[in-house]
C-alpha positions in Angstrom: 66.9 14.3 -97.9 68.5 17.4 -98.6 71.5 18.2 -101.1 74.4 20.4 -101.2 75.7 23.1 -103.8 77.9 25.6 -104.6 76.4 29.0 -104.9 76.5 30.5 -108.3 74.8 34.0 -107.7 72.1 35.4 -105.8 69.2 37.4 -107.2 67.1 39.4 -104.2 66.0 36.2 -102.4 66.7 33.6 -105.3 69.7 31.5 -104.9 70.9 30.0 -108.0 73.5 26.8 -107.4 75.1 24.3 -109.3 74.3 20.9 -107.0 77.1 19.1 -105.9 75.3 15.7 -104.2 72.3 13.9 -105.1 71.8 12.2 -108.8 71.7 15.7 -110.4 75.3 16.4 -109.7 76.3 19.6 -111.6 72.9 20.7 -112.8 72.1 24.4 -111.9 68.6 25.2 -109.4 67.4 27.5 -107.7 65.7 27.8 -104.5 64.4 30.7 -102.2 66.8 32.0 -99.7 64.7 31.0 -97.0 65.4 27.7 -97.6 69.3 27.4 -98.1 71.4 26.7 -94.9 74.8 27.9 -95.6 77.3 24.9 -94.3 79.9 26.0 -91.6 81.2 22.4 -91.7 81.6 20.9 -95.2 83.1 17.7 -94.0 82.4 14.6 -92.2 85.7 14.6 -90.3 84.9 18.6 -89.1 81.5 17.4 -87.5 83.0 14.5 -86.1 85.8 15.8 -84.4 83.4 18.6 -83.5 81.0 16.2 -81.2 83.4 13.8 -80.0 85.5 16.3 -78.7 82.3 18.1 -76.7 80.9 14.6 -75.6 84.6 13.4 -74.3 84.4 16.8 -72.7 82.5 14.9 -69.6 84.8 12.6 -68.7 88.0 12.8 -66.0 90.8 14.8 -67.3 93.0 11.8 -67.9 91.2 9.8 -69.9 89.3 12.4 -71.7 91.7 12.2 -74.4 91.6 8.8 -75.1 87.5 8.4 -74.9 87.4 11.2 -77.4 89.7 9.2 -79.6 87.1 6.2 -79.8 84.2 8.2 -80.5 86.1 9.9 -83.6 86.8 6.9 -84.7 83.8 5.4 -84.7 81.9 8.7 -85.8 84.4 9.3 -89.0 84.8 6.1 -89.8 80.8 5.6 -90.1 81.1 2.8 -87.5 78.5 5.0 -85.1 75.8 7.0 -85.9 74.3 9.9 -83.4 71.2 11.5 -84.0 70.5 14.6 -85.6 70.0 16.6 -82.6 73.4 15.6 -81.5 74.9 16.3 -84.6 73.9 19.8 -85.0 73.8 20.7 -81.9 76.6 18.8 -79.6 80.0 21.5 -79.5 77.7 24.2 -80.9 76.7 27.0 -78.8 73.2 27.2 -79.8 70.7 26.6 -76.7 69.4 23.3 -78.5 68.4 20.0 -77.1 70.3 16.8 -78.2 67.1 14.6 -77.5 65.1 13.4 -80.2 62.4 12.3 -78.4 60.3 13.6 -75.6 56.7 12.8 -73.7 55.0 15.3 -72.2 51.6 15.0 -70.2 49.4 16.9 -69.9 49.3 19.0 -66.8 48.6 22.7 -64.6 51.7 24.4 -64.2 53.0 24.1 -60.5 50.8 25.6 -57.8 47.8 24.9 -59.8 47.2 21.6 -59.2 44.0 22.3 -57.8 42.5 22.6 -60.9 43.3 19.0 -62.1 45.1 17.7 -65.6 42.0 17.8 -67.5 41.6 21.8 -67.0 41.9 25.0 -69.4 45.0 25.4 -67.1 46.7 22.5 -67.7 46.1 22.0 -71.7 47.3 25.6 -72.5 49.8 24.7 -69.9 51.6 22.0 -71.3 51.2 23.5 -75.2 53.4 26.2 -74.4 55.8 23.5 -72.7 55.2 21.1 -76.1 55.8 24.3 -78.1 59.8 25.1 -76.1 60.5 21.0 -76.9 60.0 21.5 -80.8 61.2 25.1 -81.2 64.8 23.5 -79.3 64.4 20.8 -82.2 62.7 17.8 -80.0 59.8 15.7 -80.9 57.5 14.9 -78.8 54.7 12.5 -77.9 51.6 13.2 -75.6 48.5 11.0 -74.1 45.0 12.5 -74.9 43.3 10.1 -72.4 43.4 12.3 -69.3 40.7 14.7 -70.9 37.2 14.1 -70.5 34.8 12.9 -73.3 33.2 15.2 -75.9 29.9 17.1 -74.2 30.7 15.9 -70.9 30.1 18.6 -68.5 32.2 21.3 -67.2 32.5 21.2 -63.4 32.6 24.9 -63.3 31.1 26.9 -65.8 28.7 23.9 -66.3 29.3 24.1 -70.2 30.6 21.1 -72.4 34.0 19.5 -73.0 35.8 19.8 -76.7 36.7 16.3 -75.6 40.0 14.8 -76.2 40.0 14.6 -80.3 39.4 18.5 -80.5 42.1 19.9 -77.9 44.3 16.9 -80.2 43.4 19.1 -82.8 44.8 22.1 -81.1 48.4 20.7 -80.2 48.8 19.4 -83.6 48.4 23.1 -84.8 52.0 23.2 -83.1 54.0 21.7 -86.0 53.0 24.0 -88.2 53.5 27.0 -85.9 57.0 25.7 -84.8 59.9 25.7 -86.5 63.7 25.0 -85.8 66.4 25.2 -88.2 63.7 24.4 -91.5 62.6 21.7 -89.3 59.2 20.6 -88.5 57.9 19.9 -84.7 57.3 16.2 -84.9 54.5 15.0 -82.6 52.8 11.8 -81.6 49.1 11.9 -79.8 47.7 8.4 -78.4 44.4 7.7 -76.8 43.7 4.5 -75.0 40.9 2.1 -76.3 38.7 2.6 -73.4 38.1 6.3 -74.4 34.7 7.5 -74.9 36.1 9.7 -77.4 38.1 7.1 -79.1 35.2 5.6 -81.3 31.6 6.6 -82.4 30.7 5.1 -84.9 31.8 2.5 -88.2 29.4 3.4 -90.7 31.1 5.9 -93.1 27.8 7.6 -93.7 26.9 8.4 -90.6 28.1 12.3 -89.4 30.2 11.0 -86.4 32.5 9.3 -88.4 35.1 11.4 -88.9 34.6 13.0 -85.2 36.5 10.3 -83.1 39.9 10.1 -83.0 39.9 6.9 -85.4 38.4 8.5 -88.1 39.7 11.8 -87.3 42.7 12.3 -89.6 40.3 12.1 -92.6 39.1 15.1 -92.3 40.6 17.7 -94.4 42.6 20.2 -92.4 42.0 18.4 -89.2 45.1 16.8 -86.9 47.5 17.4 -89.6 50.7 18.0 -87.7 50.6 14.6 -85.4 51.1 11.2 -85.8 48.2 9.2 -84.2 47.7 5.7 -82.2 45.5 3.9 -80.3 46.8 2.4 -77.0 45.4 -1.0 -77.6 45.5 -3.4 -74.0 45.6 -6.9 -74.0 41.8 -7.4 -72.7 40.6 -5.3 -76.0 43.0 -7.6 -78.4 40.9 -10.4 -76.6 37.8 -8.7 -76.7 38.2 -8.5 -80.4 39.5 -12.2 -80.9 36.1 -13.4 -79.1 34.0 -11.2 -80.1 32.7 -9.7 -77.2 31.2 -6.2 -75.9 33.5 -3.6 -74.9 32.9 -0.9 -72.7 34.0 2.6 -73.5 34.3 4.8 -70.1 35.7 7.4 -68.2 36.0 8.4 -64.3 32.9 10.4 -62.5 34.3 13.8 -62.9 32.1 14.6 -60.1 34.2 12.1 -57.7 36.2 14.4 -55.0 39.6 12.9 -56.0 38.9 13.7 -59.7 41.0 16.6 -59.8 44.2 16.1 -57.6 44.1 12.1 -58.7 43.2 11.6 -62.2 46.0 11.5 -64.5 44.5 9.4 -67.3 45.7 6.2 -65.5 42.4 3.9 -66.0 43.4 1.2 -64.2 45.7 3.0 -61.0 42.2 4.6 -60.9 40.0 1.5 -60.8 42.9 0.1 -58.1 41.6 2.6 -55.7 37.9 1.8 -55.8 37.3 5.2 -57.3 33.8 5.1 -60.2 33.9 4.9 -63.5 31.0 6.1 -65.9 30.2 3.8 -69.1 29.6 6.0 -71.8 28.9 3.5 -74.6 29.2 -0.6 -75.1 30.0 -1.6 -78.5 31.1 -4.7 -80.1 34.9 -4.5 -80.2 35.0 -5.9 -83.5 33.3 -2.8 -84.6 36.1 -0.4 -83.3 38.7 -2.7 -84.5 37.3 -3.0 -88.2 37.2 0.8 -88.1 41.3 1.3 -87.0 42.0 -1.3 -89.8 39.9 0.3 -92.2 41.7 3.6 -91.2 44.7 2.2 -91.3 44.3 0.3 -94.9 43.5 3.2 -96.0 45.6 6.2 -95.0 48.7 4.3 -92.9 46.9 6.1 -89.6 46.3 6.0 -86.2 49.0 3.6 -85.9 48.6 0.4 -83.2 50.6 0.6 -79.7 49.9 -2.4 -77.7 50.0 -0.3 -74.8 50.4 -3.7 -72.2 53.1 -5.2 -73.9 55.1 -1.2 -73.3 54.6 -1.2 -69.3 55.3 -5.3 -68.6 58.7 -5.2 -70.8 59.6 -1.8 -69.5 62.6 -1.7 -67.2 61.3 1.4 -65.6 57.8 0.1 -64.9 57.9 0.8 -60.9 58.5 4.6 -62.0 55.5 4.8 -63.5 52.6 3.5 -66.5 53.8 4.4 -70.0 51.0 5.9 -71.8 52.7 7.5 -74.6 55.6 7.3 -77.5 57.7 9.6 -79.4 56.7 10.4 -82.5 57.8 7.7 -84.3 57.1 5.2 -81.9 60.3 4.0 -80.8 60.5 5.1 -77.4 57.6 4.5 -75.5 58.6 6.5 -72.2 56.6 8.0 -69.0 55.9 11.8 -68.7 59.2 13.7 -68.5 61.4 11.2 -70.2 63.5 11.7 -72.8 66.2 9.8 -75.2 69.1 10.4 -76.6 69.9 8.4 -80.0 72.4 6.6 -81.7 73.1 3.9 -84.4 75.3 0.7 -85.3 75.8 1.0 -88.8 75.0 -2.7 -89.4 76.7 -2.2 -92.8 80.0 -1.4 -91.5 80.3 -4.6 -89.1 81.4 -6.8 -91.7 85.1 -8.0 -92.8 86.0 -10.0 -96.0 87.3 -13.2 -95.6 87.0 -14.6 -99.4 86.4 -14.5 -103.1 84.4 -16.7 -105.0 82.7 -16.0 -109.0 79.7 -13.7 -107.0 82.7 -11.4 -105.5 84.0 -10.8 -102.0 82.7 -13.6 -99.1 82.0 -11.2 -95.6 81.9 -12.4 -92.2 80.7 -10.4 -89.2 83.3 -8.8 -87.5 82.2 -9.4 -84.1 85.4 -7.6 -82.5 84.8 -4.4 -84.2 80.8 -4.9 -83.2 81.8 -4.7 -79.7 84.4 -2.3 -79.9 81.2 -0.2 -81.2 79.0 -1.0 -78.6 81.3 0.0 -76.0 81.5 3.5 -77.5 78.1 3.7 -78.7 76.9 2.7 -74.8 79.7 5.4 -73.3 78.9 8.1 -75.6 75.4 8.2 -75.8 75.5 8.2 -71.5 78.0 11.2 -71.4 75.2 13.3 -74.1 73.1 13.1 -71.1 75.6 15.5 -69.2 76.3 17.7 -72.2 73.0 18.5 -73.4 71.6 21.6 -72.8 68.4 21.8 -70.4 66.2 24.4 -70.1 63.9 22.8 -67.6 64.9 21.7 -64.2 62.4 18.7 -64.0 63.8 17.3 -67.0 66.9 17.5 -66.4 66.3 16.1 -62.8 64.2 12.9 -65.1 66.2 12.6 -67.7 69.4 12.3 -65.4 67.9 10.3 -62.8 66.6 7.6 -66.0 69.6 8.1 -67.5 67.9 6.4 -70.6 69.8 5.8 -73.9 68.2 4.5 -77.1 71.6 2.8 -79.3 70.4 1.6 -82.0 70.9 0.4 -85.9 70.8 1.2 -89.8 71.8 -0.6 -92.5 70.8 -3.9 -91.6 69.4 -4.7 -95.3 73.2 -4.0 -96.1 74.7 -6.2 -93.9 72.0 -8.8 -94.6 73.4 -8.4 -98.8 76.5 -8.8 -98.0 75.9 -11.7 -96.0 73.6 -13.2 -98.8 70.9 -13.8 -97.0 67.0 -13.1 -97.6 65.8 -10.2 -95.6 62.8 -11.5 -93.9 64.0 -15.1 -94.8 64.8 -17.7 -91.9 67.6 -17.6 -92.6 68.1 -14.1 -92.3 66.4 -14.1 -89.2 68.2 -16.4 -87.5 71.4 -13.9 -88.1 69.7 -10.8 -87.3 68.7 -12.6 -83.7 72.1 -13.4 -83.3 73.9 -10.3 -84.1 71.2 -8.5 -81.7 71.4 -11.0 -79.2 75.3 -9.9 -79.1 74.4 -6.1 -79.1 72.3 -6.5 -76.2 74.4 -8.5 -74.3 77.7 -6.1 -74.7 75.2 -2.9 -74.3 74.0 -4.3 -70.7 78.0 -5.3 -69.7 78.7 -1.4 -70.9 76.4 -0.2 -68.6 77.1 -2.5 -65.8 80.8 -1.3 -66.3 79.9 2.2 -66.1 77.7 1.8 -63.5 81.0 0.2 -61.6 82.8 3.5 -62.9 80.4 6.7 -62.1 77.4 4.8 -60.5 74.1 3.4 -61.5 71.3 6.0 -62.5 70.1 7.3 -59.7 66.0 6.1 -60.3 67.8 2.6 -60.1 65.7 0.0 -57.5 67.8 -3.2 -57.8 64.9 -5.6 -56.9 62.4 -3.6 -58.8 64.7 -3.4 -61.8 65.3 -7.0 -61.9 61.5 -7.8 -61.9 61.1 -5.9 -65.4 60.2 -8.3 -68.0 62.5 -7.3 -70.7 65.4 -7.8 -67.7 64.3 -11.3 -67.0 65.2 -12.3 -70.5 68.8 -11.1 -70.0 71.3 -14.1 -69.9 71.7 -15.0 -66.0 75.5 -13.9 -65.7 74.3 -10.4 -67.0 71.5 -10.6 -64.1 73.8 -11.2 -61.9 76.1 -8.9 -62.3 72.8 -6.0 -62.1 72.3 -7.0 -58.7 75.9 -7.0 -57.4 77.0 -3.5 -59.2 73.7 -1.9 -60.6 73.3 -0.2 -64.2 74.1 2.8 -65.6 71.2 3.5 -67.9 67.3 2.5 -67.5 67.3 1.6 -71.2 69.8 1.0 -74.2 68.7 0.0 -77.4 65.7 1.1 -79.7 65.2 1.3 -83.5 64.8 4.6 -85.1 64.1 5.8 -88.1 67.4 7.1 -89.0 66.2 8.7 -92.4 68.3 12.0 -92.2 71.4 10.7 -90.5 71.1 7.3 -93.2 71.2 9.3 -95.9 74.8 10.6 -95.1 75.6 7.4 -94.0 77.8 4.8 -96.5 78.1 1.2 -96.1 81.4 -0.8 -96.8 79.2 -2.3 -99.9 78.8 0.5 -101.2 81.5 3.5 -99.6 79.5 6.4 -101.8 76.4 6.0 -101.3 74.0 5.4 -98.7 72.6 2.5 -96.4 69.2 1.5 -95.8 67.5 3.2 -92.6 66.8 2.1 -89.5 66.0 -1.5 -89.6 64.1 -1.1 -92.9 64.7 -2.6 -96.3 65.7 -0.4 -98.8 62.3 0.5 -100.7 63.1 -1.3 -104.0 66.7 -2.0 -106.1 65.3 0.7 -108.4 62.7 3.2 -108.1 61.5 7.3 -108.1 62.6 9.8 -105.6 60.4 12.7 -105.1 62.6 15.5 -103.3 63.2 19.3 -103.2 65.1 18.8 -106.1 62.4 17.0 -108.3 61.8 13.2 -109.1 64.5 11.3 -110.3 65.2 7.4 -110.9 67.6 6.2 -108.8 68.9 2.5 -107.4 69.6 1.4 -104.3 73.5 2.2 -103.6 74.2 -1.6 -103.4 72.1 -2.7 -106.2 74.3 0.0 -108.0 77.0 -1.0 -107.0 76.9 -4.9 -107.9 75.4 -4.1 -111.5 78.6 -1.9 -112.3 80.6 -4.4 -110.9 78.5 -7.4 -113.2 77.9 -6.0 -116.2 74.6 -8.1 -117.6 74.0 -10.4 -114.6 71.1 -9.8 -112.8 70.5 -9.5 -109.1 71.1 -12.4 -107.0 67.6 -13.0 -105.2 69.2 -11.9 -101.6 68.7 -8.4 -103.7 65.1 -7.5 -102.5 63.3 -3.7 -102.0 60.4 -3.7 -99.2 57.7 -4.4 -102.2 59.4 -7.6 -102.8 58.7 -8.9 -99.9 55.7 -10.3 -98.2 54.1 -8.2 -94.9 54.8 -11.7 -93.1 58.3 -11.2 -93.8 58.4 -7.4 -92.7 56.7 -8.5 -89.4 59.3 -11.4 -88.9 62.1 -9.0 -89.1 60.2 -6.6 -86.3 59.4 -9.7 -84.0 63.5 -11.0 -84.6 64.6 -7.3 -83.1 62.2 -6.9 -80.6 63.2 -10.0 -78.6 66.5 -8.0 -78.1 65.3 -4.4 -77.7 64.4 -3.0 -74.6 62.5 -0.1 -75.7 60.9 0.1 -78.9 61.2 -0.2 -83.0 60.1 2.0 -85.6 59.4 0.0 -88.5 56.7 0.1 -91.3 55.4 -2.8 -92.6 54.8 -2.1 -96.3 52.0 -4.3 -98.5 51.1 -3.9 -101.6 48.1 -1.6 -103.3 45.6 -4.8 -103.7 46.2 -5.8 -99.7 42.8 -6.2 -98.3 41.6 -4.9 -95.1 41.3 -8.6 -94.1 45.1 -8.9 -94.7 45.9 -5.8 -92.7 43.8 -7.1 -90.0 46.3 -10.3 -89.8 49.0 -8.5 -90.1 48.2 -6.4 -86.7 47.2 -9.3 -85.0 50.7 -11.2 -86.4 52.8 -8.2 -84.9 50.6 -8.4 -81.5 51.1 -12.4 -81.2 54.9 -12.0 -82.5 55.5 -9.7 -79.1 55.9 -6.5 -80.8 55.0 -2.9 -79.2 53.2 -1.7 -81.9 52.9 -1.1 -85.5 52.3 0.6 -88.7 51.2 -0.4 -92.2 51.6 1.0 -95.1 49.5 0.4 -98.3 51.2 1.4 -101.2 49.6 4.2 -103.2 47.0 4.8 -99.9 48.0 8.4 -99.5 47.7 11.0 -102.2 51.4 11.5 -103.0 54.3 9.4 -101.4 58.2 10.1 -101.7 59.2 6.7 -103.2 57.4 5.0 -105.5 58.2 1.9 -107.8 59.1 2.6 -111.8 60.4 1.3 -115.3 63.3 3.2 -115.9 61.9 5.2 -118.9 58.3 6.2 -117.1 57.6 9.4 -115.8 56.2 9.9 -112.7 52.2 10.7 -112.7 51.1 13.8 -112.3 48.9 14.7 -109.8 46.5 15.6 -111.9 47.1 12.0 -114.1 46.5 9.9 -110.5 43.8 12.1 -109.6 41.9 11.6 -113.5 42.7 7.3 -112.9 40.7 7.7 -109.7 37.9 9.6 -110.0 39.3 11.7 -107.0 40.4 15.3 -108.3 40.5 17.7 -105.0 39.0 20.6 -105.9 41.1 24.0 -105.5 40.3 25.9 -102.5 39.1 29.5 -103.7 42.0 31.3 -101.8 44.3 30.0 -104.5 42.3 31.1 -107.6 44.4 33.7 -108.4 48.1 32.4 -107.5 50.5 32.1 -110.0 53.3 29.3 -109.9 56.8 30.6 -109.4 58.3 27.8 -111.4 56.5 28.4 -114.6 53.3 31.1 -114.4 50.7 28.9 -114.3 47.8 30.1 -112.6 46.1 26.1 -112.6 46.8 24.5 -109.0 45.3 21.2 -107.9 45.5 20.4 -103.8 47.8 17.3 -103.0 47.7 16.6 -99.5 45.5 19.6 -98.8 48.5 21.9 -100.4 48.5 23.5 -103.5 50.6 21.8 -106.8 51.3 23.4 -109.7 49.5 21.1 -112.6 51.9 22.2 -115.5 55.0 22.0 -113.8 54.7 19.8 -110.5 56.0 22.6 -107.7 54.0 22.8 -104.6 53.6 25.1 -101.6 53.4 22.9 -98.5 53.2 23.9 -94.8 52.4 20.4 -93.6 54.7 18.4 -95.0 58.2 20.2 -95.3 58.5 20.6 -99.0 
């Protein structure tokens, strides 16, 4: 989260300001220049009638005007969301992308195909392509699988691979290199559990632990930049139910069609009788105690059930998904990219009584739809505005024509409807309401298919056979097959953390919703920002305590920590019947959840039809953003959590002779492999954005 101020004076390359947002309104700070964006808009209404007016721009002359009307509306009224990129960059003349989220494969530049996907040619190839994607303010996600295992041979100089984990290791160093408007790259790298490289070993003493792409995130310094999961199939979830052997292989490089045909596509390869080379067999429950153990206790690699993807994909004749976006959201073929947007859940309510716990809300369905519609409209015409700077994907992304509408403030809406989040009964509501979204996004698209033609990838028998499409209500079915469909996909779940933070809900009109289809974290808790740590309460929580002096929370008041992972996964599983692409969404457990527990959990969100997953631990990584508190504690120090646990880092040498900028302090302790002031708390980090 960032804050605004008004500039006081400036001293060389210090900025001194007194803050105008944020819970230290009109206290005086001071930041290096180098960090301070100067605002050419300093209202909601300028942005907004900035982007509707350039997304409008697409559309026929006479109905331009009346198309850019609805998107205002929705945008300044807080009724719809867009996405970062579109908001900086849509009506801006800066040569920026207005995708979030890209997947890029790894690949020769054209005319060398010759020399295969898994070539010096094509990594270096497709990091200088991964590099334009974040420096134009794109995340993107890319599949390690096509390279060859560890110490296999080369074909030509006859030396050994770096395998798939160390060239991961080398496009993760692109976060850190890249930046775009103080904005890290954002990256996602996958490897499918068939991967020799993907696990060595579970014993923690042995040397290979930390060498496989598992365990690799625990080594200091090492795939820093990326988020990390494993492509898990159906056959290994089985493998590991059963107990049985599992085979960890890769294609004879020495095969003839090895170069022009292998593009990390196990099973396509397989299909055409080609060999395969078993590397290792190990007992799956090995490998799968090892992701769990990861997982329990860091939050990574992450779980995509890879199968689930490609049979619920409505683009599966296009080709086999293999990777995500960075936060998982959009699992999309090579060249594929999506545009966001979100419902603010919070807004779609109306009163319609009073009773001794205040105002009674209803959902407004009518405004819902009348959201829908413009969500569905606008996000198609970003398509045609964004700026490409590459002709194959701009051919992709306008033949997909993929959009990814989505949602915030669910936890909100779910308040003011007093209902549990992750209760039945909440549930039941959320399916319904995204049962609705779903059904008006697909008549949107049908509509403007009608209008300006279906996208041109579009099969119509193909498209119909997609698993996700079968679920669609019969009429809607139909209706595909008479007229076609504008748009490959429509709805996700993002994040929404920037965008959220902006973003009011009708509960509470000065404050902020909860993200994406998350909780908020707790009612009360500490905020850890460029600003400092300060206590804060969720806006709604707020904003019912001022309104009830000495009452306490009714019990549909409830922060992530309050609730069971059961429930987090319930609320996932609820979504993802409606949601043809994908869902961010971190199911949090508390500090004493066992690796046992976490192992249920994964397995819940595989059984529940889910894509994939993440779990969080609280208090599993070294310093986290939000953390729970009594109003008068102080946050720990680094050096307090570090002394509890036995688990001081010890200062790198390089840093021996720094001296903090906040307060002179030459002591420094390493949080997060970055250097932290012990006296006063400031730290230098190049991995993590603050």
């Amino acid at each position: 989260m960032r804050e605004t101020a008004t500039v006081t004076r400036v001293d060389g390359e210090t900025v001194h300001m007194i803050l105008t947002s944020g819970d230290m309104v009109g206290q005086e700070f001071s930041q290096n220049i180098a960090h301070v964006d100067a605002l050419v808009e300093t209202e909601w209404e300028h942005a907004s009638e900035r982007v509707s007016t350039a997304v409008a721009g697409v559309e026929k002359p006479e109905v331009r005007k009346s198309h850019q009307k609805k998107f205002h509306h929705a945008i300044s009224n807080f009724l719809l969301i867009p996405a970062g990129r579109i908001l900086s960059g849509a009506g801006d003349d800066s040569f920026v992308t207005l995708f979030n989220c890209y997947v890029t494969a790894i690949k020769p530049p054209k005319g060398q195909e010759r020399y295969g996907r898994d070539s010096r040619q094509a990594i270096f190839h497709t990091m200088g392509f991964i590099t334009e994607i974040m420096a134009r303010g794109g995340g993107n996600g890319t599949c390690l699988s096509v390279l060859r295992p560890k110490y296999a041979t080369l074909s030509q100089t006859k030396g050994k691979s770096a395998g798939a984990v160390h060239t991961g290791n080398m496009i993760s160093s692109l976060t850190d290199w890249v930046e775009q408007a103080n904005r890290r790259g954002a990256q996602m790298l996958t490897l499918h559990d068939w991967h020799p490289d993907v696990f060595y070993t579970a014993d923690e003493n042995d040397s290979l632990y930390n060498e496989d792409f598992i365990g690799a995130k625990n080594k200091p310094g090492f795939m820093e930049g990326n988020n990390s999961s494993v492509l898990v199939s159906d056959a290994f979830m089985h493998a590991v139910e059963h107990d049985l052997n599992w085979d960890l292989v890769f294609p004879d490089t020495t095969h003839p069609a090895y170069n022009l045909e292998w593009d990390g596509d196990l099973n396509k390869w397989k299909a055409k009788g080609y060999p395969v080379k078993v590397y290792r067999t190990i007992r799956a429950r090995d490998m799968w105690k090892k992701i769990i153990h990861c997982n329990w206790r860091s939050a990574e690699p992450g779980i995509i059930f890879i199968d689930t993807c490609n049979r619920m994909h409505n683009g599966w004749y296009l080709g086999t998904i293999m990777a995500t976006n960075p936060c998982g959201e959009q699992p999309i073929l090579d060249g594929s990219t999506c545009n966001l947007g979100a419902i603010n859940w919070g807004r779609m309510i109306k009163p319609v009584g009073e009773d001794e716990l205040g105002t009674i809300y209803d959902v407004d369905w009518d405004l819902l739809k009348k959201t829908v519609w413009a969500g569905v409209r606008f996000l198609d015409n970003v398509i045609d505005v964004s700026f490409y700077w590459d002709k194959d994907l701009e051919r992709w992304q306008k033949g997909e024509r993929r959009v990814g509408l989505g949602g915030m403030g669910i936890a909100d809406f779910l308040i003011a409807m007093r209902k549990r989040y992750g209760s039945k009964e909440g549930n039941e509501l959320i399916e319904k309401v995204m049962r609705f979204i779903r059904d008006e996004a697909y008549r949107c698209s049908i509509e403007l298919a009608k209008e300006k033609g279906p996208f041109p990838f579009f099969d119509r028998d193909k498209y119909l056979e997609s698993g996700f499409v079968k679920t669609l209500p019969e009429d809607i079915q139909q209706a595909i097959y008479e007229h076609g469909i504008r748009n490959l996909t429509l709805l996700t779940f993002a994040p929404t953390g920037t965008t959220g933070s902006v973003t009011p809900s009708l509960l509470d009109p000065e404050g902020s919703v909860s993200t994406g289809c998350e909780p908020h974290f707790a009612m009360k808790y500490h905020r850890l920002s460029r600003v400092g740590s300060t206590i804060q309460y969720a806006g709604v929580a707020k904003t019912w305590i001022d309104e009830h002096p000495g009452q306490e929370l009714p019990e549909w008041f409830v922060g992530a920590m309050d609730l069971t992972p059961e429930e987090h996964v319930g609320v996932q599983a609820a979504l993802q019947k409606y949601v043809d692409s994908s869902i961010s969404k971190t199911v949090n457990c508390p500090a004493d959840y066992t690796e046992e527990q976490v192992a249920e959990v994964y397995m819940l969100l595989y059984k529940s039809g889910c894509k994939g997953g993440t779990i969080y631990r609280d208090g599993s990584r070294y310093e986290q953003i939000l953390s729970l508190t009594d109003e008068e504690e102080a946050p720990e120090t680094a050096e307090e959590k570090a002394g509890e646990t036995n688990e001081m880092p010890a200062v790198q040498d390089k840093y021996a002779n720094w001296e903090c900028v906040g307060c002179g302090s030459k002591s420094f302790v390493l949080v997060e492999n970055c250097p932290q002031c012990t006296e006063c708390g400031l730290q230098v980090c190049s991995i993590g954005g603050h």
